[in-house]
N, C-alpha and C positions, 0 to 999 in steps of 0.2 A: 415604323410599322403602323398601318393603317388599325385603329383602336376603335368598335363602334358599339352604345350603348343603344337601347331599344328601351322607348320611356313608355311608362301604360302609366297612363293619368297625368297626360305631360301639362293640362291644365289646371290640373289641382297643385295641393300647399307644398307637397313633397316633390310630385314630379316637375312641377315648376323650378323650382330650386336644384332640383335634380339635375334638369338639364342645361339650367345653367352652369352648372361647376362642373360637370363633364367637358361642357364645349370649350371651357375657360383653360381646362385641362390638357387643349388638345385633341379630346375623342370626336368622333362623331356622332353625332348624336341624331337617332333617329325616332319622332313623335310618334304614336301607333295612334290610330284614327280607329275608332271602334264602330263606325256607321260603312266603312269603306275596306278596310283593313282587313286580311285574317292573319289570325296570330300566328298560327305553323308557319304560313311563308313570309310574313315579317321578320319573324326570329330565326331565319334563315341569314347564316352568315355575319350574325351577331357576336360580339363576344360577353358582352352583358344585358340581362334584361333587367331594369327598375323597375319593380313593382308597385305603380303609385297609386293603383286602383282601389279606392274605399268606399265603399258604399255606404248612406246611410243609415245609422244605426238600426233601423224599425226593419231594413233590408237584409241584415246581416247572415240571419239563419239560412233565409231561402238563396242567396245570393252568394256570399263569400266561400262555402265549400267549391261550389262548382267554377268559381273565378278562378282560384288556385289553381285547382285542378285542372283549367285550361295552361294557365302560365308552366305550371311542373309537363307539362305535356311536349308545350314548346319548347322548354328548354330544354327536355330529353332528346328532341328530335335534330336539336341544333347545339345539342351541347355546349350550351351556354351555361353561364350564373347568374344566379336569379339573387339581385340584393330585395329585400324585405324590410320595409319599416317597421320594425315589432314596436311595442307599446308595455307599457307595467300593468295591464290587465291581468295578465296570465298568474300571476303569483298571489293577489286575494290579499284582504284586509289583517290576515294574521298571520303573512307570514314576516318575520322580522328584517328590519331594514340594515344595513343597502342592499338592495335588491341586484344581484350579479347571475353569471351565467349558472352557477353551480346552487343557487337558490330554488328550490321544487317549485312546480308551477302548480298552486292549490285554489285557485278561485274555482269558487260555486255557483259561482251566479252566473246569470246565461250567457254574457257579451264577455267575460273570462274564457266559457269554455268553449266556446265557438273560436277565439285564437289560440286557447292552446290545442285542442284539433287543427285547425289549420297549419300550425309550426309541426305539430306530429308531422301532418301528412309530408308536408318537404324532407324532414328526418329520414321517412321510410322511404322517399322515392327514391334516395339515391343522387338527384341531382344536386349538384355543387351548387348549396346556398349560403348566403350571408344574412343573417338576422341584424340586422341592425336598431339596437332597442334604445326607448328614446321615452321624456316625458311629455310633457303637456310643451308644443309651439312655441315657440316668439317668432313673426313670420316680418318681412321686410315693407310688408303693405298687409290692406284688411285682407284677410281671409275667409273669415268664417271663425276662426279658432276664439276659445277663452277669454284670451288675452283683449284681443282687438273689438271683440262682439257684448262683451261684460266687462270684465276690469277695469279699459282705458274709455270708456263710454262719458264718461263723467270727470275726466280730466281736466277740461277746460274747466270745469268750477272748482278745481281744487281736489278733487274725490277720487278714489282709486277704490270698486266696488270690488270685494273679494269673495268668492262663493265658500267660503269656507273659514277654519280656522287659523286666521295670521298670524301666529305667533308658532307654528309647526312647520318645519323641513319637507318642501313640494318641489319636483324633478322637472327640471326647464331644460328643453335643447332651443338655441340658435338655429334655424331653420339653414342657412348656407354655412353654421358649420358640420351640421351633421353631414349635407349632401355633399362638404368637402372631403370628410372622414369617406364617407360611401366612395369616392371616387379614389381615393388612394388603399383602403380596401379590395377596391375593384383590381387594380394592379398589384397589389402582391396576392392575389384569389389561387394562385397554384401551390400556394406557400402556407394556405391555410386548411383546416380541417372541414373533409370534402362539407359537413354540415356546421355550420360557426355562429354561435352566439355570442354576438359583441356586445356588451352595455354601454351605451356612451352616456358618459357621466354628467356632461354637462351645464347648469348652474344649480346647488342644491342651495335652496333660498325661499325662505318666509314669506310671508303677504307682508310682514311688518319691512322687512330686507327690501324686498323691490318699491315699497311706498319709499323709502329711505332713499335710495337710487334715484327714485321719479323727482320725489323734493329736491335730490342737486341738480337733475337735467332743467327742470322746469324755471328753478330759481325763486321758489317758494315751496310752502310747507303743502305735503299732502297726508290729506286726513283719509281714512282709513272705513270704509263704508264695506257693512257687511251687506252680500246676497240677499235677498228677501224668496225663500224656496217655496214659501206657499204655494202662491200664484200657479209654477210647475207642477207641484203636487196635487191642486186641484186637478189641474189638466190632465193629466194619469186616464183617467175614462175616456177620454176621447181624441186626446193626443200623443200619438206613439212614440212620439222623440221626449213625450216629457217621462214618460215611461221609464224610459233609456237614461235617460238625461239624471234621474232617480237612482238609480240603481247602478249609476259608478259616481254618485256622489260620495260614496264613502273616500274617493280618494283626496279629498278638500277636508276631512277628517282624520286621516290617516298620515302621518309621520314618515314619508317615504323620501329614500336616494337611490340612487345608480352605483354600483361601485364600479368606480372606474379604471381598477387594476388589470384587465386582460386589455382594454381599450391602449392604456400606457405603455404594455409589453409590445401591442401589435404597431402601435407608432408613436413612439416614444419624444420624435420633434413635431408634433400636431401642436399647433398654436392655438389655443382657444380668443375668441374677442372678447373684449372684456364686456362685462354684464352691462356696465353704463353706455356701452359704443351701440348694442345688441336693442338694447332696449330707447335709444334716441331714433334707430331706425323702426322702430315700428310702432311710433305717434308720430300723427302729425308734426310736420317742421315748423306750423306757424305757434306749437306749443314749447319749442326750445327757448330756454335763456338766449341773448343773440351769440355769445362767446362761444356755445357748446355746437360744434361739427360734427353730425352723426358717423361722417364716414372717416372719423381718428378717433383716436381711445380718448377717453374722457380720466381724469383721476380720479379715486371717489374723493369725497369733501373737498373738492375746490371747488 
């Protein structure tokens, strides 16, 4: 039977990967074009819609209410499911970790409560969603995220810059394993609760843990450089993303996991890659030891 997904932001970090493990899957997968496209008769005769559409942070108020609200509309009219990348926003710097579906969503601060409105509004529409929650990237090429744009910047001399406290517990997904999870998801979606909050667990790991990892991939020692946030914090008056960028710094501060107990019920033979495989693919290859093959599991300490 003919299986087709419907990708919004099929060039970005999620929808990229998205549609790759859909197609990989067997679905068909189909890109939505937001200059040509309308989304009612796109998501016509779909069976899932990806929701990869993110807009920039400084965008987010005037923007992300009514984006949804386009997508819950489509999928009302086309009775589809709509999967969601959710994020650890929603739950705020005090509520205790692991953070799972049954944990309240208490953030205060502004880019908190602008997705947990957003996840309300799919709750109340009625249409069969999947949250799929997730932490901070590891993407297979540069993206934009974290990892690839700060962290691994300074690799080639040794240096792995951490915006935060490395020695505290910070939530990693594998970018094509979350959107493998999303696609097997996707297939038992009549099986699950018409509105579903999944955590996926994915790597809970240090700055000190992933410098550990980088030292066996690289085949020498990596030192451990903190963030310099002034520079940001100056920028605050006149640059909006540094604003932003401010004001979910607490989660480089903050002691957070995923629990990943409802993720294990809903697919209990999900293979996760391992953290050294996950993380060879997204540096550079001409920074690998020559022995280490990003695309096979690495052991740790060999």
């Amino acid at each position: 039977m003919t299986r087709t997904a419907l990708i919004l932001g099929a060039t970005g970090r999620f929808g990229r990967n998205a549609a790759e493990q859909f197609w990989t899957a067997g679905w068909t997968v189909k890109p939505f074009d937001r200059k040509s496209d309308s989304l009612n008769l796109a998501a016509q005769g779909v069976d899932v819609i990806v929701n990869g559409w993110n807009p920039a942070y400084p965008d987010w108020a005037k923007s992300v209410p009514g984006l949804h609200a386009q997508v819950i509309e489509a999928a009302r009219l086309s009775n589809a499911t709509v999967i969601v990348p959710g994020n650890v926003y929603v739950f705020g710097a005090d509520t205790p970790a692991p953070w799972s579906e049954a944990r309240p969503h208490k953030a205060q601060n502004p880019l908190g409560r602008i997705r947990i409105e957003m996840e309300r509004a799919y709750a109340a529409s009625g249409v069969r969603t999947i949250i799929l929650r997730a932490g901070d990237f590891i993407d297979t090429q540069a993206s934009g995220n974290w990892f690839d744009m700060i962290m691994a910047k300074k690799l080639s001399s040794g240096r792995f810059v951490y915006p935060g406290d490395p020695s505290i517990d910070h939530s990693w997904a594998y970018l094509p394993d979350l959107c493998r999870a999303a696609v097997q998801l996707a297939e038992m979606r009549y099986d699950l609760p018409r509105f579903c909050d999944v955590p996926f667990p994915g790597y809970n790991a240090s700055g000190l843990e992933l410098a550990q990892h980088l030292s066996v991939l690289l085949g020498r020692d990596v030192a451990i450089k903190r963030m310099n946030w002034l520079p940001i914090k100056i920028l605050q008056p006149v640059w909006p993303m540094a604003r932003c960028l401010v004001e979910m710094s607490y989660l480089w501060r903050t002691a957070h996991s995923l629990d990943g107990t409802r993720f294990h019920e809903l697919l209990p033979e999900f293979q996760e890659t391992p953290v050294e495989q996950a993380l060879a693919s997204a540096i550079p290859a001409s920074l690998l030891r020559d022995q280490v093959n990003p695309n096979q599991a690495v052991a740790a300490g060999t």
